[in-house]
Backbone as JSON, one array per atom type, in Angstrom:
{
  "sequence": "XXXXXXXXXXXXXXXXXXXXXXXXXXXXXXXXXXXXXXXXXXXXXXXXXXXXXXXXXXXXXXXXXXXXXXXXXXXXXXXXXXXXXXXXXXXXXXXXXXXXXXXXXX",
  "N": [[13.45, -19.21, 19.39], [16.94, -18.82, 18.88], [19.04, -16.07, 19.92], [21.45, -14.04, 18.13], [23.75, -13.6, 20.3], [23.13, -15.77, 21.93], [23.6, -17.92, 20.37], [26.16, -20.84, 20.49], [29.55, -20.87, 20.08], [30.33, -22.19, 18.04], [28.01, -22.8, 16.32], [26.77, -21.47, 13.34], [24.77, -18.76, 13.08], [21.63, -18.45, 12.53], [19.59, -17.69, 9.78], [16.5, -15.89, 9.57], [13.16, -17.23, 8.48], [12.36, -17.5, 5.24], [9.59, -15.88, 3.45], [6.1, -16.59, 3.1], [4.63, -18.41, 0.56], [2.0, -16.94, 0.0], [1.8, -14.53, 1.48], [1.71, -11.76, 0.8], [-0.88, -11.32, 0.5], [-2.81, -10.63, -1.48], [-5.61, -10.02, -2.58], [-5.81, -8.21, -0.11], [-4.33, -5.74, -1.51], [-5.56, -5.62, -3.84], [-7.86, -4.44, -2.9], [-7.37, -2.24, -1.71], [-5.99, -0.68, -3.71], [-8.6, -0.62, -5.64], [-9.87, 0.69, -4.28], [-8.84, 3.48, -4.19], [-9.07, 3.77, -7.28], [-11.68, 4.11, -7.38], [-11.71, 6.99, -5.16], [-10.0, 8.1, -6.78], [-11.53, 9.08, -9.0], [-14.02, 9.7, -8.16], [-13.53, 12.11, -7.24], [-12.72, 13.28, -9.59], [-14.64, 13.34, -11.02], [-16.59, 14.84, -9.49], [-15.07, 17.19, -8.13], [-14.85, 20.71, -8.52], [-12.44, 21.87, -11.09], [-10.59, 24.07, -9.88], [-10.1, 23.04, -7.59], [-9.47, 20.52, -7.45], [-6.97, 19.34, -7.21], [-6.28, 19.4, -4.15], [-8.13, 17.93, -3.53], [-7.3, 15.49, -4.4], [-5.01, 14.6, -2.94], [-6.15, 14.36, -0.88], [-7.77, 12.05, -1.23], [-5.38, 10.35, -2.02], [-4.17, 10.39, 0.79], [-5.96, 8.88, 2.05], [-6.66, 6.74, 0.99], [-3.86, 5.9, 1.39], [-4.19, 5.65, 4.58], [-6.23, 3.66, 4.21], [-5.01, 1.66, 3.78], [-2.79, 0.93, 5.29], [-4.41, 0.08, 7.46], [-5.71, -2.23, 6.41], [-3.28, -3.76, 5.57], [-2.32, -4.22, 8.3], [-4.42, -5.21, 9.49], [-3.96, -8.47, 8.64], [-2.16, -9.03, 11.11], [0.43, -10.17, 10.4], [3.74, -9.65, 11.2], [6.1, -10.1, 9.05], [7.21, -8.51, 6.66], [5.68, -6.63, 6.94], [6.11, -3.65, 6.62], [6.86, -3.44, 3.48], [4.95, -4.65, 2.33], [3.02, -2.71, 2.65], [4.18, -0.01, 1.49], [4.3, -1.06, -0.88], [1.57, -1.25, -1.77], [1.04, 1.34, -0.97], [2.59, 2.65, -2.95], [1.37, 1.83, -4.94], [-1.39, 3.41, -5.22], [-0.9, 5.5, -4.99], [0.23, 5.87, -7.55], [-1.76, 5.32, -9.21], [-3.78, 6.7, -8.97], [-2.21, 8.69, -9.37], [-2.02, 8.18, -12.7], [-4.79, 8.24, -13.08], [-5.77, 11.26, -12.7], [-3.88, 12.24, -14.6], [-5.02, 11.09, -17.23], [-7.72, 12.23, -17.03], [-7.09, 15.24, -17.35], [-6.12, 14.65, -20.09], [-8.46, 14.65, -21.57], [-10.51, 16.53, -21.03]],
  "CA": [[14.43, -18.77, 18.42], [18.06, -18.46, 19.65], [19.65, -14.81, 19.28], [22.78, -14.44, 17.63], [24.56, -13.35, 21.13], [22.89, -16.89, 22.57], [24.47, -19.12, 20.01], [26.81, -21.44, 20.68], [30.33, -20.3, 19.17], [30.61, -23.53, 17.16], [27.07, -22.77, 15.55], [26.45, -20.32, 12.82], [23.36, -18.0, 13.06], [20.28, -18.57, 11.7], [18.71, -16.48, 9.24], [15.39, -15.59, 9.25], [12.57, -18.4, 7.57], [11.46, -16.66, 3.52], [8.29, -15.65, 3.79], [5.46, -17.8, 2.63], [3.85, -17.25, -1.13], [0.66, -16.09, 0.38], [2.09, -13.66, 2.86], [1.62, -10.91, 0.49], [-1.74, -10.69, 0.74], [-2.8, -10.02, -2.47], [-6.74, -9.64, -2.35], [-5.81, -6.74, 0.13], [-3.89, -5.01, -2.22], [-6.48, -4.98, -4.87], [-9.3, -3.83, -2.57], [-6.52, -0.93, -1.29], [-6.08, -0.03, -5.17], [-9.78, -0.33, -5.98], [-10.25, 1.61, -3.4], [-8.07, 4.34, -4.61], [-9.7, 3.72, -8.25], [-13.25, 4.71, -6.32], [-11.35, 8.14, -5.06], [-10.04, 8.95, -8.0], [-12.61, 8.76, -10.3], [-14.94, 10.43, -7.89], [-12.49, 13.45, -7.37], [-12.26, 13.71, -11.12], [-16.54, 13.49, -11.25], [-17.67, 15.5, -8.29], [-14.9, 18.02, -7.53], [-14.07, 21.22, -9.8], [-10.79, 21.68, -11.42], [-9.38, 24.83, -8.94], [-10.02, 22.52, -6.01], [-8.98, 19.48, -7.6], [-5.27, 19.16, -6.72], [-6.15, 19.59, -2.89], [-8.81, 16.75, -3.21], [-6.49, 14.03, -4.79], [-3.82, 14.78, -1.51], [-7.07, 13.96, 0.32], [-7.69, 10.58, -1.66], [-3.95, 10.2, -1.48], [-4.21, 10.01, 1.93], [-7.28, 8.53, 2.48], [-5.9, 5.42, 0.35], [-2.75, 4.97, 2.57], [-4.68, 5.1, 5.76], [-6.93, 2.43, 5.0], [-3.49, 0.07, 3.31], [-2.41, 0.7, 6.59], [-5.68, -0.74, 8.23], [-5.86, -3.56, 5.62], [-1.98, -4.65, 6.24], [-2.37, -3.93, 9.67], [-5.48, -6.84, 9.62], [-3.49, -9.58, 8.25], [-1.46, -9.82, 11.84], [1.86, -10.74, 10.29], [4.54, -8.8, 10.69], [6.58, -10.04, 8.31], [6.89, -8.38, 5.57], [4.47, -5.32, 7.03], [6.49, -2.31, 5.38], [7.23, -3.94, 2.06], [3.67, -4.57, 1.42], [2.11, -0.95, 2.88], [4.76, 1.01, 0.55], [4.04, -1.12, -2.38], [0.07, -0.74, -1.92], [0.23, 3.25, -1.02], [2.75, 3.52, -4.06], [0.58, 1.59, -6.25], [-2.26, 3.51, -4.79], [-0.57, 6.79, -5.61], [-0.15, 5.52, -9.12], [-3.19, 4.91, -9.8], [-4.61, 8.29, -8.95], [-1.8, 10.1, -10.42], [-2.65, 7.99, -13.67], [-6.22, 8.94, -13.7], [-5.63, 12.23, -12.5], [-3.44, 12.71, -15.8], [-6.38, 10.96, -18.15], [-8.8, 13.45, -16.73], [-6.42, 16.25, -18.16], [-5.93, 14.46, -21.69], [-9.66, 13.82, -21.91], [-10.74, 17.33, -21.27]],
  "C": [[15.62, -18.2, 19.17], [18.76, -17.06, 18.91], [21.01, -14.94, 19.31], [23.66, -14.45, 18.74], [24.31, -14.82, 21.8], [23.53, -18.09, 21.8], [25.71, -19.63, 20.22], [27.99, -21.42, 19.77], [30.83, -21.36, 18.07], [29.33, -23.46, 15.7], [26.69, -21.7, 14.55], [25.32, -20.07, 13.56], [22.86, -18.43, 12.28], [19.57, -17.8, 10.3], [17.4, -17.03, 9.2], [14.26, -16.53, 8.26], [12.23, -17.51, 6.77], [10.13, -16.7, 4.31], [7.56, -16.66, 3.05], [5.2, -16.85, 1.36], [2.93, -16.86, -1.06], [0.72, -15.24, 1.29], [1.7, -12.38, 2.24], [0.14, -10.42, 0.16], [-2.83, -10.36, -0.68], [-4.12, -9.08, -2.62], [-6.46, -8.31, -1.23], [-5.07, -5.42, -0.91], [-4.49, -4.73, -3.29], [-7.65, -4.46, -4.4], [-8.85, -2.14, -2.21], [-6.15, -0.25, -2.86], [-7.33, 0.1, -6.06], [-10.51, 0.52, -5.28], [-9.98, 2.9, -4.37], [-8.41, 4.76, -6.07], [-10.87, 4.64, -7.8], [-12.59, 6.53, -6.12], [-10.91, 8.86, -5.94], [-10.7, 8.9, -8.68], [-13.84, 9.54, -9.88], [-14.73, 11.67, -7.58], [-12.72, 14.08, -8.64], [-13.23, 14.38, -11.56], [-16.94, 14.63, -10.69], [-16.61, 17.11, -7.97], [-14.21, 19.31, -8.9], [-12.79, 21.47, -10.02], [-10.36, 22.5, -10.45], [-9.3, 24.0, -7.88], [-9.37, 21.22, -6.39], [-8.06, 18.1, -7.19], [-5.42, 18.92, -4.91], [-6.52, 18.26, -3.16], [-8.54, 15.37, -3.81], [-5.55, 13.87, -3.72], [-5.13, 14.02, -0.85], [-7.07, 12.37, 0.1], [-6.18, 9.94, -1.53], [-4.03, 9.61, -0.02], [-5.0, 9.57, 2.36], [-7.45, 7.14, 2.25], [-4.68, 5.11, 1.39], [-3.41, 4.93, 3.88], [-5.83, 3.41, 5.57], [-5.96, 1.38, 4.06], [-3.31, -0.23, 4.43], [-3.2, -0.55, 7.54], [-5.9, -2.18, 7.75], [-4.75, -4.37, 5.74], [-2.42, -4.74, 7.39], [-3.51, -5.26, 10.35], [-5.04, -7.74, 9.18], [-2.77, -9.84, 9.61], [-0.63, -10.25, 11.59], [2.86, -9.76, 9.56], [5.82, -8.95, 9.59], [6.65, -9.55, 7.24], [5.95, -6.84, 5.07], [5.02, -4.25, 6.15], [6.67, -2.51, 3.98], [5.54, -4.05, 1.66], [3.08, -3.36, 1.74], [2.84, 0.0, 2.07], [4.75, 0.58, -0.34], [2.82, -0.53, -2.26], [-0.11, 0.69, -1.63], [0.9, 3.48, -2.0], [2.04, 3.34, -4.91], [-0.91, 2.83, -6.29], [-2.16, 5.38, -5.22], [-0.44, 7.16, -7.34], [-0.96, 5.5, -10.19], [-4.09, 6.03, -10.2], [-4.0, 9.08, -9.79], [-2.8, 9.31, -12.22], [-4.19, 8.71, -14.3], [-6.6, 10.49, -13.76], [-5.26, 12.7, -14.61], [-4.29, 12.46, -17.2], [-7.23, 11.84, -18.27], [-8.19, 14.58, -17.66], [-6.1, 15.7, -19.6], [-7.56, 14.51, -21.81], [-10.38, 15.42, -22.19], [-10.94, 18.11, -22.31]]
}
């Protein structure tokens, strides 16, 4: 791949090939939000309300490390930050959601 300073002043630049339609992975992004389902839900079950709030930060974070790990196993960087900040926001989403059910349900 020739860099823009290597082309030939007659030749535009290149851009960059689209990504493919399976680059995004998808099956990781629902095991990284079923995941995150799993943490919240067992947060909600197992831990009592004053501690609560800490132990959704934990699932919080416990969900973006393993997006990370799950992008991070596909090997293609294209595309790497766009899919790890959809799947930790969805992933944050998810929890807040259930988080906020838990408190209507009560």
């Amino acid at each position: 791949m020739k860099d823009v300073s290597e082309a030939a002043p007659d030749e535009a630049p290149q851009a960059p090939p689209a990504p493919e339609a399976g680059s995004w992975h998808v099956p990781r992004l629902i095991i990284a939000w079923a995941l995150a389902v799993v943490f919240g839900v067992l947060v909600i079950l197992l831990v009592p309300e004053p501690e609560r709030a800490r132990w959704l930060v934990l699932a919080i974070g416990a969900s973006a490390i393993v997006t990370f790990f799950l992008q991070l196993g596909t090997a293609q960087r294209e595309g790497f930050i766009t899919r790890t900040s959809f799947s930790v926001a969805g992933s944050v989403l998810i929890i807040a959601v259930i988080d906020a059910v838990s408190l209507l349900v009560r």
